[in-house]
ROTOR-386714 format. One record per residue: residue number from 0; residue in one letter; chain; x, z negated, y negated of N, C-alpha, C, O in turn. Coordinates in steps of 0.05 Angstrom, whole numbers. Each point is the difference from the previous one (the first is absolute). Example, Ala and Ser with C-alpha at 12.3 -4.5 7.8 and 13.67 -1.06 7.14 Angstrom:
2
(site 0,'a','A',(264,-156,114),(-18,0,-24),(18,0,-24),(21,-13,0))
(site 1,'s','A',(-28,27,-21),(16,-1,-24),(-15,-14,-22),(10,-4,-22))
This chain:
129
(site 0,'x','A',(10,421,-491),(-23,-1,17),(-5,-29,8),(19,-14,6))
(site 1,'x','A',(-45,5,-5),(1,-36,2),(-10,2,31),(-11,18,11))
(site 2,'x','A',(19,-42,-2),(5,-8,28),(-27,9,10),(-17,12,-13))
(site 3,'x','A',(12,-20,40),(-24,8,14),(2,-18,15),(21,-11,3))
(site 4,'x','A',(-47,2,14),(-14,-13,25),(-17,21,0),(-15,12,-16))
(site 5,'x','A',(28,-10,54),(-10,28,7),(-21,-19,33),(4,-23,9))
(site 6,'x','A',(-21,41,-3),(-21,-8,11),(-9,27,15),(0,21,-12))
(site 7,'x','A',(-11,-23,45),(-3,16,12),(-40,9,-7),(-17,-18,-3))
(site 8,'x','A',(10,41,1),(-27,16,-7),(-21,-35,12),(-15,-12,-14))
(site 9,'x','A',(22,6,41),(-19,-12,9),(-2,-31,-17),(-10,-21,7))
(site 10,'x','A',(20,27,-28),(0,-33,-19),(-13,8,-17),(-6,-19,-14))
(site 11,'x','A',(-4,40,6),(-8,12,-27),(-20,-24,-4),(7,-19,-15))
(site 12,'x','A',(-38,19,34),(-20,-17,-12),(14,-30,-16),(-2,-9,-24))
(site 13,'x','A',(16,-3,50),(3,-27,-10),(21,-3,-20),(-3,-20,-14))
(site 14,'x','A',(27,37,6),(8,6,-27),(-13,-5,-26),(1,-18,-16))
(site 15,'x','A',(-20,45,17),(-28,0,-22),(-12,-24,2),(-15,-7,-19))
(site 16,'x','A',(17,-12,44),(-37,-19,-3),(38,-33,-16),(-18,-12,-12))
(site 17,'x','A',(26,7,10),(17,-10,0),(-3,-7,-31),(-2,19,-16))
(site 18,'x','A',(2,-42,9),(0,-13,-25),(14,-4,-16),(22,-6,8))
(site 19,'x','A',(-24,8,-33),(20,5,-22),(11,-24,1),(-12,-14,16))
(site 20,'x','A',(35,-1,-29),(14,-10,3),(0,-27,21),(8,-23,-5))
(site 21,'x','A',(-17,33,28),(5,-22,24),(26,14,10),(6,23,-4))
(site 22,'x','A',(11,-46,21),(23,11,6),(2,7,24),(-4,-19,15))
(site 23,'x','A',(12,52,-1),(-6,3,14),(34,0,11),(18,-8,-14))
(site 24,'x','A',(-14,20,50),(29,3,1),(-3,27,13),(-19,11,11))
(site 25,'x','A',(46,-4,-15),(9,21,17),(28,0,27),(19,-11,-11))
(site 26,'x','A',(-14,17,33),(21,-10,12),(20,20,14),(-8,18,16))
(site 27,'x','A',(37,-22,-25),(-2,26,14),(32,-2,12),(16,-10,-15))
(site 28,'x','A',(-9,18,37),(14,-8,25),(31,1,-14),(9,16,-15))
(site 29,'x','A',(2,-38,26),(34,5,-10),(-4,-13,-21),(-23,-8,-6))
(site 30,'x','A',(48,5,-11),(11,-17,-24),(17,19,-26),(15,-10,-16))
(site 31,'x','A',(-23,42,16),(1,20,-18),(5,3,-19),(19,6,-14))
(site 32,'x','A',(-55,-17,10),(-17,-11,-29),(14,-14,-10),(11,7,-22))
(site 33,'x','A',(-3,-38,35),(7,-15,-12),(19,-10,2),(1,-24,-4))
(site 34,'x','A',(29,42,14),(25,-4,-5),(3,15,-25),(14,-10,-18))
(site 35,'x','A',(-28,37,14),(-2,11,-30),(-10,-11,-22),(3,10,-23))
(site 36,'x','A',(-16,-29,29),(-18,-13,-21),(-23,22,-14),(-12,-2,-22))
(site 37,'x','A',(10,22,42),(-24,18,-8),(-25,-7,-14),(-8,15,-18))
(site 38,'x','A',(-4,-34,24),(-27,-7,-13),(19,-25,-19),(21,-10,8))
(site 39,'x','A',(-33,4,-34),(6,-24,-18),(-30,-8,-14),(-16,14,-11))
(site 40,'x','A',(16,-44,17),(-21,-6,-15),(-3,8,-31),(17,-5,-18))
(site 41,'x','A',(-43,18,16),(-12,11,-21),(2,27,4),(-11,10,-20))
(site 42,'x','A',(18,10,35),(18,28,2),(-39,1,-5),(-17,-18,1))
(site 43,'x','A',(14,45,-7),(-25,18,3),(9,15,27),(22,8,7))
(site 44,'x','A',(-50,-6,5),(8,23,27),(-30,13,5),(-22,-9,0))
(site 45,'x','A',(35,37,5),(-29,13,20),(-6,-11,19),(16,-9,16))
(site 46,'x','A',(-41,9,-14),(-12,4,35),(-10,17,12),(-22,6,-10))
(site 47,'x','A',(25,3,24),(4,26,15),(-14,-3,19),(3,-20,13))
(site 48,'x','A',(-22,37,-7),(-13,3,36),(1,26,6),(-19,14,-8))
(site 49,'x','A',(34,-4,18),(3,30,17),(11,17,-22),(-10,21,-6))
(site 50,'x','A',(30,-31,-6),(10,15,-21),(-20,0,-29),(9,15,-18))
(site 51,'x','A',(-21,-23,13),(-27,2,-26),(10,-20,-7),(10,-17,14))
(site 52,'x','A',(-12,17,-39),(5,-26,-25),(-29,-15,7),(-19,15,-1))
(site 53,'x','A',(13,-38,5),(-30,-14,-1),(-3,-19,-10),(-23,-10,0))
(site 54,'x','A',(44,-4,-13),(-1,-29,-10),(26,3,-14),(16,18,6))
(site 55,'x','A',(-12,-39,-29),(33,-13,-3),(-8,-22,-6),(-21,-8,-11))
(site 56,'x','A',(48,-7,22),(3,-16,3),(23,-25,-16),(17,12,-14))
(site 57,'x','A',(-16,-37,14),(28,-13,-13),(9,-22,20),(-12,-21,6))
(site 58,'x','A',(33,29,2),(26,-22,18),(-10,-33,-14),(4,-9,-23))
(site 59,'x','A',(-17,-4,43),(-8,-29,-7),(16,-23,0),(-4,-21,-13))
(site 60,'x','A',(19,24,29),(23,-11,8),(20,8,17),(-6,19,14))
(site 61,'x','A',(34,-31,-9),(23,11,16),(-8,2,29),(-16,-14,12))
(site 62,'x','A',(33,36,-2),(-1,13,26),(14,-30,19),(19,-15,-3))
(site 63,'x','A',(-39,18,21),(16,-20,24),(17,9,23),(-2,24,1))
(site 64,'x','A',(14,-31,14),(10,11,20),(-3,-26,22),(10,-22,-1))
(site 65,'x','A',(-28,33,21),(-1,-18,21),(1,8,33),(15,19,2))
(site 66,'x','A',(-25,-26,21),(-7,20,18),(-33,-1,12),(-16,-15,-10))
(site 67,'x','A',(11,26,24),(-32,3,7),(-11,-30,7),(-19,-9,-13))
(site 68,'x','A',(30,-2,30),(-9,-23,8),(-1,-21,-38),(-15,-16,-10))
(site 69,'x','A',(30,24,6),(-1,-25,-32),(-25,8,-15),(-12,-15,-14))
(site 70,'x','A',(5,39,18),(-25,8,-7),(-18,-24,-9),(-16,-1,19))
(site 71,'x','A',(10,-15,-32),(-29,-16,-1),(-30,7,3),(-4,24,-4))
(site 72,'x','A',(-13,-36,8),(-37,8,7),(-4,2,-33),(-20,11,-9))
(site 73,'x','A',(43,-21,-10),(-16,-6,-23),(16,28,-20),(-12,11,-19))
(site 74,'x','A',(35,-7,26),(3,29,-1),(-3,27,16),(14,20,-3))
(site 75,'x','A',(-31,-23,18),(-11,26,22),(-24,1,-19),(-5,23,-7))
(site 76,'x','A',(-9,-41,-2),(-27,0,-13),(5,18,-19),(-20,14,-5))
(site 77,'x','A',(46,-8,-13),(-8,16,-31),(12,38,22),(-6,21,-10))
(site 78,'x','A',(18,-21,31),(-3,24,12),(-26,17,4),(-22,-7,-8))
(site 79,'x','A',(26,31,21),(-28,13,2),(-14,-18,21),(10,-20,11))
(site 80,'x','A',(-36,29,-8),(-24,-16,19),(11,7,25),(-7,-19,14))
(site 81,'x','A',(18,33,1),(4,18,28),(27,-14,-2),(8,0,23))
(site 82,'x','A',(8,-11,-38),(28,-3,11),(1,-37,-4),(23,-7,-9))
(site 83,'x','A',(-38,-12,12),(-4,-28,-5),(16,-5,21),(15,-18,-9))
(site 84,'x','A',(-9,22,33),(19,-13,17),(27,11,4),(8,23,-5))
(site 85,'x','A',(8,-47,15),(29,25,9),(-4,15,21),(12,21,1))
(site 86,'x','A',(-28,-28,18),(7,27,16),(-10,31,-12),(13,20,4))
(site 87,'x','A',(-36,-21,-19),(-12,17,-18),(36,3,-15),(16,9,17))
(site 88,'x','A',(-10,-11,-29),(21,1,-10),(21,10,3),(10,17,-15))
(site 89,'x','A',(2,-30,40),(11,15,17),(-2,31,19),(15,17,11))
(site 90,'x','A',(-38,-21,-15),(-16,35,14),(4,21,-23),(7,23,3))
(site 91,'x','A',(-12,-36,-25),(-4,18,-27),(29,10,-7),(8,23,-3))
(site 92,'x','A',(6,-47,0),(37,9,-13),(15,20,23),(16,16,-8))
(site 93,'x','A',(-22,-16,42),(12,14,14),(-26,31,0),(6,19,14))
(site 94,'x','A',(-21,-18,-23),(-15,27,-5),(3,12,-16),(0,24,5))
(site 95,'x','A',(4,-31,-30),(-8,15,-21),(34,-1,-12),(9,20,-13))
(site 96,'x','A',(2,-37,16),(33,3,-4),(20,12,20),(22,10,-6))
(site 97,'x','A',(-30,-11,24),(7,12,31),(30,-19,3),(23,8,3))
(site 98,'x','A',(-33,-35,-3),(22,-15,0),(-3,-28,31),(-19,-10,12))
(site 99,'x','A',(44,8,-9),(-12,-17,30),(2,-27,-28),(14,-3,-20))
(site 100,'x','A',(-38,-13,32),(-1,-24,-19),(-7,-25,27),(-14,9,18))
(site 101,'x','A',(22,-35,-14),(-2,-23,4),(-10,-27,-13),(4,0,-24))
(site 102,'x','A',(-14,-20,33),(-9,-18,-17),(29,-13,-12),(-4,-19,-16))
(site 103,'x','A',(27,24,19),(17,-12,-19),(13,29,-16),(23,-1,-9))
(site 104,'x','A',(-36,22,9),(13,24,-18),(-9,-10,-28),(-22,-10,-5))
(site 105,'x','A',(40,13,-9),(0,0,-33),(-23,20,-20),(-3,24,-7))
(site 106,'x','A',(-7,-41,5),(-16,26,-27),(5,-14,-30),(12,-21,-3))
(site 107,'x','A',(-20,37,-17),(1,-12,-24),(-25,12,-20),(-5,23,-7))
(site 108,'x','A',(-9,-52,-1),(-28,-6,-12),(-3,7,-21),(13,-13,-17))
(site 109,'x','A',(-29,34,7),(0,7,-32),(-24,-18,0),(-14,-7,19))
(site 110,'x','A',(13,2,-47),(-30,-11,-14),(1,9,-26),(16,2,-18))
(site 111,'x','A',(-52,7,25),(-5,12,-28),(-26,0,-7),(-15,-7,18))
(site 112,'x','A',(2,13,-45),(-24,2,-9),(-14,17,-8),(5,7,-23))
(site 113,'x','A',(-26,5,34),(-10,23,-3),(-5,0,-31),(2,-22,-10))
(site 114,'x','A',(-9,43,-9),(1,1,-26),(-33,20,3),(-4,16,18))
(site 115,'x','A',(-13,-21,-38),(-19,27,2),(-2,26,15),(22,11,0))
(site 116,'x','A',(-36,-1,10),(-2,18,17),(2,21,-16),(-10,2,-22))
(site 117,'x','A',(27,17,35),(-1,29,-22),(-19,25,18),(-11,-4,22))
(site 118,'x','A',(10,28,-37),(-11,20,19),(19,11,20),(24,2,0))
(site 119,'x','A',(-45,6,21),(27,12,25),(1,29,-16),(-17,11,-14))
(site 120,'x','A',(45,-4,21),(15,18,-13),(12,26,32),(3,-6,23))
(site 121,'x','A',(0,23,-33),(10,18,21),(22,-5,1),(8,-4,-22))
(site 122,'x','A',(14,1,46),(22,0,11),(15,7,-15),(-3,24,-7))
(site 123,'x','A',(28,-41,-7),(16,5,-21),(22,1,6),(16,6,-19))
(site 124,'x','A',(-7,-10,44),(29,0,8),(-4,10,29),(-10,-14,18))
(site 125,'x','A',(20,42,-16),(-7,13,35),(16,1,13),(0,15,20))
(site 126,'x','A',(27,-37,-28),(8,-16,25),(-4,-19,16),(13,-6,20))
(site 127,'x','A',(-40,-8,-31),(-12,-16,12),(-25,3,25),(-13,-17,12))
(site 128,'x','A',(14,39,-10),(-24,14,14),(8,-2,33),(-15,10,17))
């Protein structure tokens, strides 16, 4: 089964409006990812919004590991439109991860490139639901 970037229903539009091979990121709390070396540049991966296949994607380059504050303006830019700041950021990783997060908590940076848009597909895995 090939990896996934998974994404909450309320990303769907800007997912879809999201340009083929510009590099976008994904971020996601702790050092997991990338003590496993889970993502590898070139890997193929789904993208996922609310469980639905909507895009795939290819690993553009290696996973970073930094903390919120190292965040840059010039990497918040390839994030979604609603999460451009850290405090946005910070609101997001303790909601939707249900994790206490700080401006020196650790996350680790995927980057990747959206590939052609495919059709939305009905829910293929209903553990994801």
């Amino acid at each position: 089964m090939p990896k996934a970037i998974n994404w909450s229903e309320n990303f769907y539009d800007e997912v879809i409006a999201e340009k083929n091979d510009e590099e976008v990121i994904a971020i996601r709390p702790g050092s997991l990812y990338f003590d496993n070396a889970y993502y590898v540049k070139g890997d193929p991966v789904e993208i996922r919004v609310g469980g639905n296949i909507v895009r795939r994607g290819i690993i553009s380059q290696e996973m970073q590991l930094m903390t919120i504050d190292q965040l840059s303006d010039e990497l918040l830019a390839k994030y979604k439109s609603t999460l451009r700041q850290k405090a946005d950021v910070l609101s997001f990783i303790s909601e939707y991860y249900k994790v206490d997060t700080a401006l020196n908590s650790i996350v680790t940076v995927v980057f990747y490139k959206n590939l052609p848009l495919i059709e939305r597909i009905e829910i293929d895995d209903p553990h994801l639901c």
